[in-house]
C-alpha positions in Angstrom: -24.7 -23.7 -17.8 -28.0 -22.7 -19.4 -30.0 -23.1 -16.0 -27.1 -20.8 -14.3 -27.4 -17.9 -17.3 -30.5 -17.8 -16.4 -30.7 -17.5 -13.0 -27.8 -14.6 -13.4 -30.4 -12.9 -16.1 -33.3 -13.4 -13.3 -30.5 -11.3 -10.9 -29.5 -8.6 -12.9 -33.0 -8.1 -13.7 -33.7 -7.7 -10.0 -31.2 -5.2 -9.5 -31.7 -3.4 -13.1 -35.7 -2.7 -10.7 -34.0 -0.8 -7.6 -33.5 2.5 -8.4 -31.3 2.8 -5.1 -28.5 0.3 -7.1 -27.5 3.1 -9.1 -26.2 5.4 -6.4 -24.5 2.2 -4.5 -22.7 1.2 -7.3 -22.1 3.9 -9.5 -22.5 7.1 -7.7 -21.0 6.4 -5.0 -17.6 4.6 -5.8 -17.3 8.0 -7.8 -17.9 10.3 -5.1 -16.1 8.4 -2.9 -13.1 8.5 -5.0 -12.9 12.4 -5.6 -13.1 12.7 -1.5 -11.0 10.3 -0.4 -8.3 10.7 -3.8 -7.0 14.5 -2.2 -7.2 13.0 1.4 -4.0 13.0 3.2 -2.1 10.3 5.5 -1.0 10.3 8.8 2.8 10.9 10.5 5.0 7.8 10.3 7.4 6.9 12.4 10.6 4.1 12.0 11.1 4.6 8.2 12.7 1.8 7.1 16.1 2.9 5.3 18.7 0.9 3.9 22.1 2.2 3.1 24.6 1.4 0.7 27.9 2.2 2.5 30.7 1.8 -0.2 33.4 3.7 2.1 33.2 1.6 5.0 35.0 3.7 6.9 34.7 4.9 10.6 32.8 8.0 9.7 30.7 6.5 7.8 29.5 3.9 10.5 29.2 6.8 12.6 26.5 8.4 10.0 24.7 4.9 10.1 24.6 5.2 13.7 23.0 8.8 13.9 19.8 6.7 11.4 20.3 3.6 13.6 19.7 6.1 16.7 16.8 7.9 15.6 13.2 7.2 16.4 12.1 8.0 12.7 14.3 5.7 10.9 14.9 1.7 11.1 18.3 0.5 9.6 17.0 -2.4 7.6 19.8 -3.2 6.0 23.7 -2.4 4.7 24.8 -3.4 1.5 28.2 -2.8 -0.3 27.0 -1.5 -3.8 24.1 0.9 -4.6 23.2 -1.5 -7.0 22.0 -4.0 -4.4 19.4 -1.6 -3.2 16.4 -2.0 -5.7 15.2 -5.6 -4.1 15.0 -3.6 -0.9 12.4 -0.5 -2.8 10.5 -2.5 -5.3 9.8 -4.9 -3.1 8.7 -2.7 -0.3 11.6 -3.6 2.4 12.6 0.1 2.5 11.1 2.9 2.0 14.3 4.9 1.0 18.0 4.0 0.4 21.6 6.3 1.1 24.0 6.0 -0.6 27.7 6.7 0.7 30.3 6.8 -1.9 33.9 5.3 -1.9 36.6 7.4 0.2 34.2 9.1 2.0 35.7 9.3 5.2 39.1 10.3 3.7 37.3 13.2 1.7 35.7 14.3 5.4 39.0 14.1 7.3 40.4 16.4 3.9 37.5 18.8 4.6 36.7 18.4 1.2 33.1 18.9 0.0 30.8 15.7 -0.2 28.4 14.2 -2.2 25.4 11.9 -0.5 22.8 10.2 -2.7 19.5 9.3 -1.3 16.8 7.9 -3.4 13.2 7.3 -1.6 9.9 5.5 -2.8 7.2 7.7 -3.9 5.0 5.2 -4.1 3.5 6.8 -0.7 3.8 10.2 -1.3 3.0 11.9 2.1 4.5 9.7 4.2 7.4 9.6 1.8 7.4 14.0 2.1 7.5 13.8 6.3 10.2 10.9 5.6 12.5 13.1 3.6 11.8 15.9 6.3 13.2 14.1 8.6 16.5 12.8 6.3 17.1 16.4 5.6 17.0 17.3 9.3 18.9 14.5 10.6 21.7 15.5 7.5 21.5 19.1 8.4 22.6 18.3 12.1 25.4 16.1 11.3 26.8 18.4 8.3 26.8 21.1 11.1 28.5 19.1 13.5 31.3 18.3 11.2 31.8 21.6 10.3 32.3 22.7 13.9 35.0 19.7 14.3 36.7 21.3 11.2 36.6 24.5 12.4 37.7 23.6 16.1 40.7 21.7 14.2 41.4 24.7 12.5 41.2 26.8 15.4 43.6 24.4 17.3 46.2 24.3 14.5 46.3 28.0 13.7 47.0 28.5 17.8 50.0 25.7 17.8 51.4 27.6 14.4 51.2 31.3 15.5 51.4 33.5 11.7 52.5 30.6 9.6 49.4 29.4 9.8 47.4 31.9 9.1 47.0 31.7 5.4 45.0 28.6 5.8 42.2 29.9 8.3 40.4 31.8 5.8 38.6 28.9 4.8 38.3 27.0 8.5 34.8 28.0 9.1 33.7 26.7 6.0 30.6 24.5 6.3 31.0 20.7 6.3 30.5 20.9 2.4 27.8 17.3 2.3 25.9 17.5 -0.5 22.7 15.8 -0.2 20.5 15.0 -3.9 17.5 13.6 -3.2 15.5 11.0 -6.1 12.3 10.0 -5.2 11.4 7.1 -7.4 8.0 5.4 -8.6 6.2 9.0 -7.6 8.3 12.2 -8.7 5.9 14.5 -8.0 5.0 13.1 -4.5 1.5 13.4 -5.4 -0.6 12.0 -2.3 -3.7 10.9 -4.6 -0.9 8.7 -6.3 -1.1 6.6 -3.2 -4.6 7.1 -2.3 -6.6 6.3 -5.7 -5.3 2.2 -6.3 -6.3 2.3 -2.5 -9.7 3.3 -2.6 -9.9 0.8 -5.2 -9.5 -1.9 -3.0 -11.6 -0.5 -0.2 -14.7 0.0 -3.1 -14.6 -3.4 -4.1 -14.6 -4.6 -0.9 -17.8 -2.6 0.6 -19.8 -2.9 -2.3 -19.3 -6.4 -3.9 -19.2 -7.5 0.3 -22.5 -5.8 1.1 -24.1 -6.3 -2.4 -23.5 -10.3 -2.5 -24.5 -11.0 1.1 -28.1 -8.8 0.8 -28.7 -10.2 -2.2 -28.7 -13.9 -1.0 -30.1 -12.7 2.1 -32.8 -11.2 0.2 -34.1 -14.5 -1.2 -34.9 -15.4 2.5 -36.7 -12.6 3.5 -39.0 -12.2 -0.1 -39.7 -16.3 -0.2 -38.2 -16.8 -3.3 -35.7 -19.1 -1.7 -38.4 -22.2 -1.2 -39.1 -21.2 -5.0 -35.6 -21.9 -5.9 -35.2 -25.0 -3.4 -38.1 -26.9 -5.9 -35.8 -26.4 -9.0 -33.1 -28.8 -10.4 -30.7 -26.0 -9.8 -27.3 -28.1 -7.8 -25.9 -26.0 -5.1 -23.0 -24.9 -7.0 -25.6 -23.7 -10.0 -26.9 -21.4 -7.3 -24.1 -20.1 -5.9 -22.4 -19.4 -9.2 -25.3 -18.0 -10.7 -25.9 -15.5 -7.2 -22.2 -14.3 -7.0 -21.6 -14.3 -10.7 -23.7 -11.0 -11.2 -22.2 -9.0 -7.9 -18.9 -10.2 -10.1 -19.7 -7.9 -13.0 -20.8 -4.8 -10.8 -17.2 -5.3 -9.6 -15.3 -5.1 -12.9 -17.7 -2.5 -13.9 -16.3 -0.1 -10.8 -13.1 -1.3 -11.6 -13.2 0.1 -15.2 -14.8 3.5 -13.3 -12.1 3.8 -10.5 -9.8 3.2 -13.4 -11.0 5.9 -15.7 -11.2 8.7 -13.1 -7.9 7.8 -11.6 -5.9 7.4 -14.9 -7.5 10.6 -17.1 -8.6 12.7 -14.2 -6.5 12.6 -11.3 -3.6 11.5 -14.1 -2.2 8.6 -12.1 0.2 6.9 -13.5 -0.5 3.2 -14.4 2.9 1.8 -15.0 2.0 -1.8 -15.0 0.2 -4.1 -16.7 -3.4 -3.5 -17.2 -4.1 -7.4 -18.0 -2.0 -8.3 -14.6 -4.0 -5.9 -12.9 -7.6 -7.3 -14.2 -6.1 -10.7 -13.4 -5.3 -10.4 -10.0 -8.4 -8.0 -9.7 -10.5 -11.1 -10.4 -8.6 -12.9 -7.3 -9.5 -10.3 -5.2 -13.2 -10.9 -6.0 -13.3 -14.3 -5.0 -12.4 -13.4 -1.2 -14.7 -10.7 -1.5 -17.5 -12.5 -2.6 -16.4 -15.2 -1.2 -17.0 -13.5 2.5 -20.6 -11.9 1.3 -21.6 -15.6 1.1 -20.2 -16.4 4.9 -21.8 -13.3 5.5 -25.3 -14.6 4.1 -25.3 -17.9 6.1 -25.0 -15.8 9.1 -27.7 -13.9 8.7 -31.5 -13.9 8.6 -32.2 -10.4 7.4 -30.5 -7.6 4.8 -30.0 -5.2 8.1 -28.0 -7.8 9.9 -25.9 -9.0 6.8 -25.0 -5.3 5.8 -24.3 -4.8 10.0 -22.1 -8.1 10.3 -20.0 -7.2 7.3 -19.2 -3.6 8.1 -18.7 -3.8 11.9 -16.9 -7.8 12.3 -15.1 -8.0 8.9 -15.3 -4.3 7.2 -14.3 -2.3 8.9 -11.2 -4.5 11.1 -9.9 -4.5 7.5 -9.9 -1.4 6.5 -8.2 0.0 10.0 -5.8 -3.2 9.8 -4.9 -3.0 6.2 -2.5 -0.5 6.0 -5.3 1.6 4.4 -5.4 4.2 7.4 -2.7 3.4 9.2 1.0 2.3 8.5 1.2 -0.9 9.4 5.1 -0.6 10.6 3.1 2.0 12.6 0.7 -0.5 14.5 2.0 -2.1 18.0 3.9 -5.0 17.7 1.5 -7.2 19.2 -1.2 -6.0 16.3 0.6 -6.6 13.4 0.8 -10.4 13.1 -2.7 -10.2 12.9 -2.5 -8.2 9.8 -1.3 -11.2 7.6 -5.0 -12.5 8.2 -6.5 -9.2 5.9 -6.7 -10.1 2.4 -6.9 -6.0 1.6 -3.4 -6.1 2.8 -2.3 -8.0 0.4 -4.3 -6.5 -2.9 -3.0 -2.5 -1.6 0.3 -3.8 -2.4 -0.8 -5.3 -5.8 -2.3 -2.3 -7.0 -0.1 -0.1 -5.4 2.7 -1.8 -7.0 1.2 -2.2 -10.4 0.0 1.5 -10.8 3.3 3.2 -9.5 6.1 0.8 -9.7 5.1 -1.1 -12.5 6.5 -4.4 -11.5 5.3 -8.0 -12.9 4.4 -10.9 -11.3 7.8 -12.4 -10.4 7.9 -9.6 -7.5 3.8 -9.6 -6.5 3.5 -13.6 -6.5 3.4 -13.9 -3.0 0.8 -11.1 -2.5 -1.0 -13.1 -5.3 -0.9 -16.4 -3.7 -2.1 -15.4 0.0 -4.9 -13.3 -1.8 -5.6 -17.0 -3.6 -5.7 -18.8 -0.4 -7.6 -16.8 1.7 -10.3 -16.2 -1.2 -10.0 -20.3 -1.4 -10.5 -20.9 2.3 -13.4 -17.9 2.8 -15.1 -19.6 -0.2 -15.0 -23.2 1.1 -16.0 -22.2 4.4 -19.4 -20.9 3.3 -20.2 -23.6 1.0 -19.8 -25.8 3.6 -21.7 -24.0 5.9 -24.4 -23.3 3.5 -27.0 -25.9 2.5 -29.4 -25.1 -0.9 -32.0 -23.6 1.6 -30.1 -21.1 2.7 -27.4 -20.4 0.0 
């Protein structure tokens, strides 16, 4: 272990000597944080919705129908008790859940005023704003329908019973009397930078811990101080260790940086645990660095390491990620290939730990595909690299 502090010393002092370090990794993460933390999302389409229909009644299949029918909303799911849907929110099956309460129908057909619950995750504030635009639109519509039904019954009754009917038309034109209230959970104040911040996270560990690790190695080639290292006793995995290792540290350092901004500037909330979130964090370097590696035996020059990773593995990431774009949003031939990003995966984690707060018994499968594919990335460079060109 001596042999590999040292030759992590030997690295840091070689970045510690460029000047042009200090903007990579600690300007820039910064600036890049305040831009992209009040930057706002695109329109979604087929919000998934579940609904919690406890009336069961005609009517209230027929309000099903109108979510089932529109282009903005995607029935996931009907369950019995509103109790049944928090698997469906926390673990990012639905975006939003209604609720329709026992003798529903019977209160419509009464033409009594009626309550509907509908609780939405904030986790994703803007899309989550457009999302309730469209609920409240959708509602609006059918509560004005029903309250031309009741006032065309009204009209026809008060026809059939000439006078005697009379006294009870006073209130026929009444509106359908639904009762919408709205609870958005895991964001209440819909705050888009919520969202954004454990996002750009993600994205700044990947660019500069990607770039950063793959140059570096890289670098050895171009400068000559690869033979130098090929004549010590140094075993492969030494010199891998002892290359990545430092790249590593830059990575939790920006973590603690993203952290501090996001937490006591931009005041996002950071529900979860912080030990979880270092943990899992640490995962998510191993793919990273992990690719920087593959990225180095591919290359012969700094230009063309820093050009493979952004344009073949950066950048697809980043657009396929669910970063930009809503994946539910992508074409349906597209999305399978999502499952193959590993910033998929850690959006969710952070996402999840930051705003919802949950543990690992809901993120373990997001933690064990980031495991894997950090796993497979890593063995497939070693193999491919040789102590020459590692």
């Amino acid at each position: 272990m001596r042999r590999v502090a040292f030759l992590v010393w030997k690295e840091l002092i070689e970045l510690k000597a460029d000047p042009r370090l200090f903007v990579i990794v600690i300007a820039a993460p910064i600036i890049q944080l305040f831009m992209l933390g009040y930057a706002a999302t695109t329109d979604v389409r087929h919000v998934p919705i579940v609904v919690a229909d406890a009336d069961r009644s005609a009517t209230s299949r027929d309000l099903i129908a109108r979510f089932s029918a529109s282009q903005n909303f995607t029935v996931v799911g009907v369950v019995a008790s509103p109790s049944n849907i928090d698997p469906y929110l926390e673990e990012g099956r639905a975006w939003m859940a209604l609720a329709i309460p026992p003798a529903y129908g019977e209160r419509i057909l009464r033409r009594e005023p009626q309550t509907l619950q509908l609780v939405a995750d904030g986790s994703d504030a803007s899309s989550i704003n457009i999302a309730l635009g469209y609920t409240t639109n959708l509602l609006a519509g059918y509560a004005q329908e029903v309250g031309a039904q009741w006032a065309g019954a009204a009209a026809g009754s008060s026809g059939s019973g000439g006078s005697s009917g009379s006294g009870r038309s006073g209130g026929s034109g009444r509106s359908a009397g639904i009762d919408a209230r709205v609870r958005v959970w895991f964001n209440p104040r819909l705050e888009s930078r919520d969202f954004m911040l454990p996002g750009i996270l993600a994205l700044l560990l990947l660019v500069i811990t990607t770039n950063l690790s793959s140059m570096g190695i890289v670098r050895e080639k171009e400068l000559g101080t690869l033979e130098q290292l090929n004549v010590t006793p140094l075993r492969r995995w030494e010199l891998i260790i002892g290359k990545l290792l430092p790249y590593a540290l830059i990575g939790l350092i920006d973590v603690c940086l993203v952290l501090a901004v996001a937490v006591f500037w931009f005041a996002v909330p950071l529900r979860g645990s912080v030990v979880l979130l270092f943990a899992l964090t640490s995962i998510y370097l191993l793919t990273t660095l992990g690719l920087g590696l593959f990225v180095s035996t591919v290359s012969s020059t700094q230009q063309q390491a820093m050009m493979t990773a952004m344009f073949f593995f950066l950048m697809p990431m980043v657009y396929l990620s669910g970063f930009v774009f809503p994946i539910e949003n992508m074409p349906a031939a597209i999305q399978p290939f999502t499952y193959l990003i590993p910033l998929r995966y850690f959006l969710v984690i952070l996402r999840s730990i930051f705003l919802k707060g949950v543990g690992l018994e809901t993120l373990w499968p997001q933690a064990l595909a980031l495991t894997a594919w950090g796993a497979a990335i890593l063995v497939l460079a070693i193999a491919r690299s040789t102590k020459r060109s590692a």
